[in-house]
PABADO-583982 format. One record per atom (N, C-alpha, C, CB): residue number from 1; chain; atom name; x, y, z. Coordinates in pm, whole numbers, plus 50000, padded with zeros to 5 digits. Glycine has a CB too. Example, Ala and Ser with C-alpha at 12.3 -4.5 7.8 and 13.67 -1.06 7.14 Angstrom:
! PABADO-583982
[1,"A","N",[51319,49431,50780]]
[1,"A","CA",[51230,49550,50780]]
[1,"A","C",[51320,49670,50780]]
[1,"A","CB",[51131,49553,50905]]
[2,"A","N",[51285,49775,50708]]
[2,"A","CA",[51367,49894,50714]]
[2,"A","C",[51290,50003,50787]]
[2,"A","CB",[51408,49940,50572]]
END
This chain:
! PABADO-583982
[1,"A","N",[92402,36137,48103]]
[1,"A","CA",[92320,36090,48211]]
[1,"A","C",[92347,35941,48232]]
[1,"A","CB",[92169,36117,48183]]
[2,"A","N",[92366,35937,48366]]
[2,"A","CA",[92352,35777,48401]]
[2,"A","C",[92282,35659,48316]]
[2,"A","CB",[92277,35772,48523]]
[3,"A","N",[92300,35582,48325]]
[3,"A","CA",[92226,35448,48244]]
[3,"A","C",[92079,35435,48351]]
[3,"A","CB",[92353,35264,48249]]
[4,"A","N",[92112,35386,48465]]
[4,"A","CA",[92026,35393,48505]]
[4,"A","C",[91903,35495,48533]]
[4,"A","CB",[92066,35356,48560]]
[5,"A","N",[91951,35596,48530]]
[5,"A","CA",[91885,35693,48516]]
[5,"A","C",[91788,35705,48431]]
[5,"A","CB",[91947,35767,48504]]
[6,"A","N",[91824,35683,48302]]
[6,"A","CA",[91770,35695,48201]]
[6,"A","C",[91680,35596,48202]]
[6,"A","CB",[91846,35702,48106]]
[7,"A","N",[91681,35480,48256]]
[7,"A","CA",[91601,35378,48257]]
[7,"A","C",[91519,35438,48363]]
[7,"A","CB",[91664,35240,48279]]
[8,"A","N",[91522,35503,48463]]
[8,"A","CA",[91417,35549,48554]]
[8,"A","C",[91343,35615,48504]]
[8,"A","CB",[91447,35611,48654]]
[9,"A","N",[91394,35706,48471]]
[9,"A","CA",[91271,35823,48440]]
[9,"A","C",[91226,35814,48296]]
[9,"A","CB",[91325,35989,48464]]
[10,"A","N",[91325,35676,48188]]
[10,"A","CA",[91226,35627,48045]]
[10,"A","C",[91185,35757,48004]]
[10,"A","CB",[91073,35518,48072]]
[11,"A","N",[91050,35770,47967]]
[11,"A","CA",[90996,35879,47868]]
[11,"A","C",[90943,36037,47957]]
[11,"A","CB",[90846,35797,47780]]
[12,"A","N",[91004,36060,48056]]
[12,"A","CA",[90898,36148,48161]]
[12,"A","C",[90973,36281,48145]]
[12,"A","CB",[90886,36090,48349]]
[13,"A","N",[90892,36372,48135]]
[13,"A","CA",[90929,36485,48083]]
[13,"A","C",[90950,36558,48204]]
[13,"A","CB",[90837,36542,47986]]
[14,"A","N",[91053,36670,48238]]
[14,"A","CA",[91042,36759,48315]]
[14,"A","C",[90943,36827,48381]]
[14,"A","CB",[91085,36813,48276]]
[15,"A","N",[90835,36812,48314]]
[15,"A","CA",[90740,36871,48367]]
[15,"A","C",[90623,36747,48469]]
[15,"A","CB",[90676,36951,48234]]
[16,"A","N",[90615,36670,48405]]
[16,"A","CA",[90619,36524,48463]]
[16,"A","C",[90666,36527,48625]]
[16,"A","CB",[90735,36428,48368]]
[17,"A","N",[90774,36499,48582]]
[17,"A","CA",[90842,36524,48699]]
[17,"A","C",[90876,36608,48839]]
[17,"A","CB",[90898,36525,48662]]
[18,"A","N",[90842,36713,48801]]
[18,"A","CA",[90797,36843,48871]]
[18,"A","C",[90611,36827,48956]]
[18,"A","CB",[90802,36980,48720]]
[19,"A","N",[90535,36728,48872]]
[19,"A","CA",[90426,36653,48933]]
[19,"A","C",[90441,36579,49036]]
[19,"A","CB",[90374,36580,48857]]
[20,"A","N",[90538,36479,48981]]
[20,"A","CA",[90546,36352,49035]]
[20,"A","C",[90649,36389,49238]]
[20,"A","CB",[90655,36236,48878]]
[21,"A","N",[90693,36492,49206]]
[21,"A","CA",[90746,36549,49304]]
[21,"A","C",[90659,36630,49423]]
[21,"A","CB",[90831,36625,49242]]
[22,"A","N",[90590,36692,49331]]
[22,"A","CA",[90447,36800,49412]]
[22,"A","C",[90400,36634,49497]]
[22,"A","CB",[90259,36904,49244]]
[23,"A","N",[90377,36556,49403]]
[23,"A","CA",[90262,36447,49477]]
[23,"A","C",[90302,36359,49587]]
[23,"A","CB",[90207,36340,49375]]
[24,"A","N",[90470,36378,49552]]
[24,"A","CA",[90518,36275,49689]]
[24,"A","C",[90506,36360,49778]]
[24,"A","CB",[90675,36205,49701]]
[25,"A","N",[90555,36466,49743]]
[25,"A","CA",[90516,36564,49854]]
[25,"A","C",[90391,36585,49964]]
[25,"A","CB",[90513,36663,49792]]
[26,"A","N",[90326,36607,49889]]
[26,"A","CA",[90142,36575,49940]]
[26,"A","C",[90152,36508,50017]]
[26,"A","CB",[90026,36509,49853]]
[27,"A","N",[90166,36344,49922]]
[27,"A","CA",[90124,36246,50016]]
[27,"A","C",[90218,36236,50155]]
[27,"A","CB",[90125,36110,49939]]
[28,"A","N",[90358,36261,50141]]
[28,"A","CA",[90422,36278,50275]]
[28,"A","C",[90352,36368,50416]]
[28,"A","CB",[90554,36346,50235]]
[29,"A","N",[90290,36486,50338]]
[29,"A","CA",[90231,36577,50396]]
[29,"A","C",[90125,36500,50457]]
[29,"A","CB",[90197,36684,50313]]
[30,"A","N",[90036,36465,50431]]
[30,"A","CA",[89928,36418,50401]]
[30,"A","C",[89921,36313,50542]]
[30,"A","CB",[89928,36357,50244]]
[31,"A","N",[90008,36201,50519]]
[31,"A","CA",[90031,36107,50579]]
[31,"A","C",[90118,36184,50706]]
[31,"A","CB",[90092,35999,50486]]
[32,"A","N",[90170,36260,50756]]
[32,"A","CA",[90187,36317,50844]]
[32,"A","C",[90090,36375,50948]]
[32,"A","CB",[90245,36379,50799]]
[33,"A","N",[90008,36449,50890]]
[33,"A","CA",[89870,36521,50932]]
[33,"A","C",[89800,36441,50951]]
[33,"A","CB",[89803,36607,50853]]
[34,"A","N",[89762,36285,50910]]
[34,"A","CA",[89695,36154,50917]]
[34,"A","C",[89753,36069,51078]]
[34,"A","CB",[89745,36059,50757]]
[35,"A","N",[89899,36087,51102]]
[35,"A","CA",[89955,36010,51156]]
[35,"A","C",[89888,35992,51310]]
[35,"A","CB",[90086,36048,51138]]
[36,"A","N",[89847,36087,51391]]
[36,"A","CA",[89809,36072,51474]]
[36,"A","C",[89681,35993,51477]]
[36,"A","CB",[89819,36167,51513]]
[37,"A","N",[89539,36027,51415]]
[37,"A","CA",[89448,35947,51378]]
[37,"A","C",[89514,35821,51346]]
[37,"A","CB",[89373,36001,51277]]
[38,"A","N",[89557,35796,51257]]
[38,"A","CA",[89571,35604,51237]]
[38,"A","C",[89634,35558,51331]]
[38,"A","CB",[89656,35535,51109]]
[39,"A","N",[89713,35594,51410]]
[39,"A","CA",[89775,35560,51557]]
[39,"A","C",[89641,35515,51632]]
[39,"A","CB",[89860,35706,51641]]
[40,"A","N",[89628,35633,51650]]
[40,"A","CA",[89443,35579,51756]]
[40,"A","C",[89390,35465,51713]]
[40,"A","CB",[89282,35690,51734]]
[41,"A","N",[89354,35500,51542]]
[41,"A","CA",[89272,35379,51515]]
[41,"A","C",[89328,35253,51518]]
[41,"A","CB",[89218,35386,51400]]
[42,"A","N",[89440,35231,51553]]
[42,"A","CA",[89520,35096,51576]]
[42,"A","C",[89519,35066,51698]]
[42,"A","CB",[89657,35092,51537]]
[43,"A","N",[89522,35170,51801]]
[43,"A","CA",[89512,35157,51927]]
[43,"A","C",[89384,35110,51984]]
[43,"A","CB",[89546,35265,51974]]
[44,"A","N",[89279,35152,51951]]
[44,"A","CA",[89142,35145,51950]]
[44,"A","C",[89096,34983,51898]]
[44,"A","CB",[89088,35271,51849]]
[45,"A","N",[89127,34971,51799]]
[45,"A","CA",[89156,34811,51678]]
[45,"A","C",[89220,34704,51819]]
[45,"A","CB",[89343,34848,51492]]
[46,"A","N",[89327,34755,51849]]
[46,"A","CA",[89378,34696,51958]]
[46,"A","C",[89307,34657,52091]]
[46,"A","CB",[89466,34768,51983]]
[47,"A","N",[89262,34711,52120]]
[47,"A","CA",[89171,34752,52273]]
[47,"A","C",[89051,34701,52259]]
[47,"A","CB",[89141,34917,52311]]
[48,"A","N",[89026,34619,52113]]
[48,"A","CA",[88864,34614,52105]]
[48,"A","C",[88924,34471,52083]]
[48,"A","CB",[88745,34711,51976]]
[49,"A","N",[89002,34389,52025]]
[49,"A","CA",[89070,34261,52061]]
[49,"A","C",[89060,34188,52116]]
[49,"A","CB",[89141,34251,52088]]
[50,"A","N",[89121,34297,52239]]
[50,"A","CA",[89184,34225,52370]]
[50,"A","C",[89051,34237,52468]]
[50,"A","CB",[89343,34314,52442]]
[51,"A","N",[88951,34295,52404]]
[51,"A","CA",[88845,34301,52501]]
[51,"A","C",[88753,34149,52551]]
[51,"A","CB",[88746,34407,52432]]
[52,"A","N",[88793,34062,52477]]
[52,"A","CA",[88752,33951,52540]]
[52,"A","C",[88781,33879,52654]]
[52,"A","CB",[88760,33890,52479]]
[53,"A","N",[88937,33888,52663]]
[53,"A","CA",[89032,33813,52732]]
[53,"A","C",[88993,33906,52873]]
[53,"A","CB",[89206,33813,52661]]
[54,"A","N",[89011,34051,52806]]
[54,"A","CA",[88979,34131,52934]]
[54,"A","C",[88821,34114,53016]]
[54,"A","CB",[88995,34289,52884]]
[55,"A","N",[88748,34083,52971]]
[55,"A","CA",[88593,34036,53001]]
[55,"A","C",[88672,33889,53122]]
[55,"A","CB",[88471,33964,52799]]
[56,"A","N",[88695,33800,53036]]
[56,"A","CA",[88714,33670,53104]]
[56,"A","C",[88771,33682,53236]]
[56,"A","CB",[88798,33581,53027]]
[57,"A","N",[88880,33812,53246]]
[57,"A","CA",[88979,33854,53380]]
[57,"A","C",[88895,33882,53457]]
[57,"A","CB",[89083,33973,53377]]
[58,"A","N",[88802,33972,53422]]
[58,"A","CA",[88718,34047,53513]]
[58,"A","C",[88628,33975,53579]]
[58,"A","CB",[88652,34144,53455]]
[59,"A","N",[88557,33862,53479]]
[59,"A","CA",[88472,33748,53512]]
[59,"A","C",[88510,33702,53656]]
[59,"A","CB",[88490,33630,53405]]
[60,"A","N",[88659,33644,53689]]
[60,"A","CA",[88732,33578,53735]]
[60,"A","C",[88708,33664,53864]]
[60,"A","CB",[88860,33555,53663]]
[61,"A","N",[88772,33782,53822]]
[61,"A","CA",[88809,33866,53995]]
[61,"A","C",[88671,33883,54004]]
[61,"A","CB",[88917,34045,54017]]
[62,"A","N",[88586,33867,53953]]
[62,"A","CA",[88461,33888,54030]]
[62,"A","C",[88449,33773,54104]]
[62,"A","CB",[88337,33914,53950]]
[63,"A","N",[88449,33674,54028]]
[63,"A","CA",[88432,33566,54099]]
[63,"A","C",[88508,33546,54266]]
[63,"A","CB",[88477,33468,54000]]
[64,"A","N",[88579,33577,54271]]
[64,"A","CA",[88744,33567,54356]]
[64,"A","C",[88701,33656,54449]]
[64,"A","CB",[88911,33623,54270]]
[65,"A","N",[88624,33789,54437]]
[65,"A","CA",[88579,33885,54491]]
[65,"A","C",[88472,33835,54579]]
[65,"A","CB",[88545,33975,54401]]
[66,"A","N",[88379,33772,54548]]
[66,"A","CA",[88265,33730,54601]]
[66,"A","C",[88311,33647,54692]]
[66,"A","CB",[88171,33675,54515]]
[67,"A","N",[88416,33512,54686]]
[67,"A","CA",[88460,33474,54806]]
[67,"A","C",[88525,33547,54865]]
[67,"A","CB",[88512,33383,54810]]
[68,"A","N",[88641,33684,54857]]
[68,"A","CA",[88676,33724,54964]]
[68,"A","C",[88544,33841,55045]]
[68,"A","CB",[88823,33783,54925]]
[69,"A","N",[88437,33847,54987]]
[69,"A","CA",[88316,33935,55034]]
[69,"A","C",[88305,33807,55161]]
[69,"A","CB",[88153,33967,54896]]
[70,"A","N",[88299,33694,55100]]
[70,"A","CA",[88211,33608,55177]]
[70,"A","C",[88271,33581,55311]]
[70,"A","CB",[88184,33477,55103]]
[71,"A","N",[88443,33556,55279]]
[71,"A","CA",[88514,33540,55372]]
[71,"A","C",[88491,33675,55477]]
[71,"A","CB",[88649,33515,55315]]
[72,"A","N",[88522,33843,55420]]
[72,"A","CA",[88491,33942,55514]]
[72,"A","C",[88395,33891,55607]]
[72,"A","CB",[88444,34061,55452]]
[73,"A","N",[88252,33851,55543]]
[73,"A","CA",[88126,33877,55588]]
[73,"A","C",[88144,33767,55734]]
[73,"A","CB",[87992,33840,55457]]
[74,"A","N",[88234,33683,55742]]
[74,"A","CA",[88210,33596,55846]]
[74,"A","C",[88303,33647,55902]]
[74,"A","CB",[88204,33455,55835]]
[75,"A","N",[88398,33733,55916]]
[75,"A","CA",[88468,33747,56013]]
[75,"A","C",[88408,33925,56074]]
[75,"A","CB",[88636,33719,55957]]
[76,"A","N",[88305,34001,56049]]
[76,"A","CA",[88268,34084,56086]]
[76,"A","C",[88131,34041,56151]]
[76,"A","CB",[88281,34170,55998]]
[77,"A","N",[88043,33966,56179]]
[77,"A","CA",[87964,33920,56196]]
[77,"A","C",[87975,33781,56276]]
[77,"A","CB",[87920,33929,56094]]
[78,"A","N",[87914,33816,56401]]
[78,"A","CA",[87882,33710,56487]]
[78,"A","C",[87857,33571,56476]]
[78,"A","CB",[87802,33739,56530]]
[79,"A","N",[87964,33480,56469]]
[79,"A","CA",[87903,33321,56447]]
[79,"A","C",[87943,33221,56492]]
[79,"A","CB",[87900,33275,56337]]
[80,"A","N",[87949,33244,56621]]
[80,"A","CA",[87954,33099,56706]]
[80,"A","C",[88093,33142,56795]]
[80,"A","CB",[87979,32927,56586]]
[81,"A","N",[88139,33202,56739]]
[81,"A","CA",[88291,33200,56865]]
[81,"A","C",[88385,33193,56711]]
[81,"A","CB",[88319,32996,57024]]
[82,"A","N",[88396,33183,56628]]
[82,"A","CA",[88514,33180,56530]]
[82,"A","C",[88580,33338,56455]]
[82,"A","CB",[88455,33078,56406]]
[83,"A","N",[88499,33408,56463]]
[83,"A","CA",[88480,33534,56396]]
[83,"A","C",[88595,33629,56491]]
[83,"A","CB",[88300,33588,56400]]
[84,"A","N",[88665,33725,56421]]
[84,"A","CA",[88728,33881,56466]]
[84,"A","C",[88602,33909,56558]]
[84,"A","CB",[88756,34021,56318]]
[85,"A","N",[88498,33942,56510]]
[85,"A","CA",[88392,34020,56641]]
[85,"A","C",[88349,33970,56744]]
[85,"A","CB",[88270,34061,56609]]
[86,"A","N",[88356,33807,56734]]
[86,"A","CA",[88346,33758,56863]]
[86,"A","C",[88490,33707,56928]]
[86,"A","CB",[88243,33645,56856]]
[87,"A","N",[88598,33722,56902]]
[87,"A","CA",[88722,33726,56982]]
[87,"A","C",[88747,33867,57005]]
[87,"A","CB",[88844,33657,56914]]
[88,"A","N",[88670,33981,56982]]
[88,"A","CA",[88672,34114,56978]]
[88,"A","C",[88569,34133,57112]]
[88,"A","CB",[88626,34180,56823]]
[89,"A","N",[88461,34064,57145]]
[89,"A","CA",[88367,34051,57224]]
[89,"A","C",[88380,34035,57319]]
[89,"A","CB",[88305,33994,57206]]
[90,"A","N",[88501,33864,57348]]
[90,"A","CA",[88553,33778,57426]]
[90,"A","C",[88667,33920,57495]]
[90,"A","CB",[88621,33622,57332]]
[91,"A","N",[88754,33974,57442]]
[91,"A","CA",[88828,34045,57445]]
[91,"A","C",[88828,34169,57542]]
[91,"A","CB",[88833,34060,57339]]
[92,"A","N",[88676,34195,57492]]
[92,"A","CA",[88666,34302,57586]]
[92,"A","C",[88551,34288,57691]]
[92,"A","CB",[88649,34426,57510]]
[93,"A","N",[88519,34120,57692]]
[93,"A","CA",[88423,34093,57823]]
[93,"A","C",[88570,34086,57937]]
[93,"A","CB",[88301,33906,57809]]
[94,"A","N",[88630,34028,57902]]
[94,"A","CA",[88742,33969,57972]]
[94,"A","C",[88848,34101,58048]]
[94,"A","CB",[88829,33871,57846]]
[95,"A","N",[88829,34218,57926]]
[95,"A","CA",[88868,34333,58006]]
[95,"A","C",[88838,34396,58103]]
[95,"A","CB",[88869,34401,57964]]
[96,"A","N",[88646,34384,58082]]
[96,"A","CA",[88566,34479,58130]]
[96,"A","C",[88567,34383,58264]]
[96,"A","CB",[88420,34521,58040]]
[97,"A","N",[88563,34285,58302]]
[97,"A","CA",[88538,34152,58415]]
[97,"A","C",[88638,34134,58494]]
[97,"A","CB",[88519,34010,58356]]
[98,"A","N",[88781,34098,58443]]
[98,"A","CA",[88887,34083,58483]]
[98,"A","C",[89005,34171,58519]]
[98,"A","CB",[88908,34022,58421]]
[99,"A","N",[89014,34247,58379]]
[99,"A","CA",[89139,34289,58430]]
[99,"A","C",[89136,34449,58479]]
[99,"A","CB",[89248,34262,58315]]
[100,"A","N",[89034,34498,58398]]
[100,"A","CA",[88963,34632,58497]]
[100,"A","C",[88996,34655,58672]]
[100,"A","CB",[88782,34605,58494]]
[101,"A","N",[88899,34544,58779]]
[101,"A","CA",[88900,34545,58846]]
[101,"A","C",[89033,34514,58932]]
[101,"A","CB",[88817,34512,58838]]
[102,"A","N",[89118,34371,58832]]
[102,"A","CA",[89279,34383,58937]]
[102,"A","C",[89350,34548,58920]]
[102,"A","CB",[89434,34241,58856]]
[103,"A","N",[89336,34573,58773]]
[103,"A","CA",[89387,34725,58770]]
[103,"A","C",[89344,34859,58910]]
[103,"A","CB",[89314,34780,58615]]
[104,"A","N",[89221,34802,58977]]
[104,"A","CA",[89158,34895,58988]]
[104,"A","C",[89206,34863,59168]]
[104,"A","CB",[88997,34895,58912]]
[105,"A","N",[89230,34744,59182]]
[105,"A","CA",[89291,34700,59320]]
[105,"A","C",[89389,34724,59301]]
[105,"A","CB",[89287,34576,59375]]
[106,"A","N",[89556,34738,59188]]
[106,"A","CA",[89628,34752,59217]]
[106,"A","C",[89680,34903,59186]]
[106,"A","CB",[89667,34657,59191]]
[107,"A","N",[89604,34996,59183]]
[107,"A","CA",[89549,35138,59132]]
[107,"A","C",[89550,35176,59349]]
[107,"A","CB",[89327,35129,58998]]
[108,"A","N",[89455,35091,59405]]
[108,"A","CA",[89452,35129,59571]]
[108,"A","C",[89559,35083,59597]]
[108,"A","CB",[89342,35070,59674]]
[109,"A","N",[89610,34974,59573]]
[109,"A","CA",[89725,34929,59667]]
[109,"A","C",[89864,35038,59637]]
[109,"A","CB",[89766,34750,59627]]
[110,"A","N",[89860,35067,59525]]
[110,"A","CA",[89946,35207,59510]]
[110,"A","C",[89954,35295,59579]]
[110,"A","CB",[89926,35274,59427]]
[111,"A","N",[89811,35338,59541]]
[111,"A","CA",[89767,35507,59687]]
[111,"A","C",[89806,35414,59806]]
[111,"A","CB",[89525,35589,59719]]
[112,"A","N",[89795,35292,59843]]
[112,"A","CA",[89825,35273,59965]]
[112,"A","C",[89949,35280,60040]]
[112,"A","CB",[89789,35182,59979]]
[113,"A","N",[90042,35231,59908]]
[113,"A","CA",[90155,35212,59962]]
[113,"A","C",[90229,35366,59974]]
[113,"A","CB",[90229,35102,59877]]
[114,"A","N",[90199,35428,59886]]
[114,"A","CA",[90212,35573,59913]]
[114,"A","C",[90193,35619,60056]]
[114,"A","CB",[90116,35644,59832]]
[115,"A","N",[90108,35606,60082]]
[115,"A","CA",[90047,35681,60217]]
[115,"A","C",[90151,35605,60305]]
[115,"A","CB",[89857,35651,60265]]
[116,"A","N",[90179,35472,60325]]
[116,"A","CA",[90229,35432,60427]]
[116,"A","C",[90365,35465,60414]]
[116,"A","CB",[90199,35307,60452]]
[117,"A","N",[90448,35479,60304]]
[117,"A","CA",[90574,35530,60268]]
[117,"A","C",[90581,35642,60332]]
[117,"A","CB",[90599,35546,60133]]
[118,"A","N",[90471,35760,60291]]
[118,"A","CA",[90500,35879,60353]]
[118,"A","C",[90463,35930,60527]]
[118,"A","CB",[90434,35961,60259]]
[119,"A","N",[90414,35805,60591]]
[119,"A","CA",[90397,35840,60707]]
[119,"A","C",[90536,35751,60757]]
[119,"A","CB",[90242,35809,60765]]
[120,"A","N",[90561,35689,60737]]
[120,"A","CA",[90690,35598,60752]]
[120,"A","C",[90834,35701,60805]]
[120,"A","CB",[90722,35519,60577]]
[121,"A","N",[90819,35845,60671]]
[121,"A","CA",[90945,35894,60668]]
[121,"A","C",[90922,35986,60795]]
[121,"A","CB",[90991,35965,60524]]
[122,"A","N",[91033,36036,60887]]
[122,"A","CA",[91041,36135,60927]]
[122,"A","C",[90969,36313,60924]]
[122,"A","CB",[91127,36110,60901]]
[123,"A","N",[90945,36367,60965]]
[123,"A","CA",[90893,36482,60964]]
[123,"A","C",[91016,36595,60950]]
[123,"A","CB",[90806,36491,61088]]
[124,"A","N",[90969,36665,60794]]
[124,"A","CA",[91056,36737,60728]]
[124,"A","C",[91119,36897,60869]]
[124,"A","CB",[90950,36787,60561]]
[125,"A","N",[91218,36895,60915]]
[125,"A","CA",[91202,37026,60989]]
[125,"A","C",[91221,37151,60940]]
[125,"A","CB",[91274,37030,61083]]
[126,"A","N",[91143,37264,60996]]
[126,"A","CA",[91137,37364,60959]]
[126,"A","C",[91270,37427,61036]]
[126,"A","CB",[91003,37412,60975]]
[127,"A","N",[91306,37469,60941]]
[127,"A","CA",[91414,37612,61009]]
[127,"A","C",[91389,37741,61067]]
[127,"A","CB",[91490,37671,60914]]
END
């Protein structure tokens, strides 16, 4: 037998050994069937960490949130002439006032010119 050998296994009897084998075994086993659980619990260990930093983020976009609420809130809501709803207002006074009615004159002057086009042409003859 090897030198070293002999220095390994010193005084351990075959039968010893046949233990010491069952037990690595086990524990390989063991620690296999374990593996998923201690994963989690590291993951979990992990996640409970970082939960501060993650608090502070959230702090933030809230914060950040509340001015873009604030910003929405003035541009949906009426205030003085600066707002989407009152250039939305302006928009469609200006439709309803202005351009409605040229539409609506140049809507007749159409039918008009029609009519005078078609009295203009000749009279289709019958055969």
């Amino acid at each position: 037998m090897p030198e070293w050998l002999t220095f390994l296994l010193a005084d351990t009897s075959a039968l010893q050994l046949v233990f010491w084998f069952i037990a690595i075994g086990a524990l390989i086993a063991v620690i296999v069937k374990l593996w998923p659980a201690l994963t989690q619990l590291v993951t979990i260990v992990n996640s409970v960490t970082g939960l501060p930093s993650f608090i502070a983020r959230t702090d933030e976009t809230l914060l950040d949130q509340d001015v873009k609420i604030a910003a929405i809130h003035h541009e949906v809501h009426y205030n003085n002439g600066t707002s989407v709803k009152d250039s939305q207002a302006r928009t469609e006074r200006v439709i309803t006032e202005e351009i409605m009615p040229a539409l609506k004159t140049l809507a007749d002057a159409d039918v008009q010119l029609r009519a005078d086009i078609e009295d203009t042409q000749s009279p289709k003859e019958t055969p």
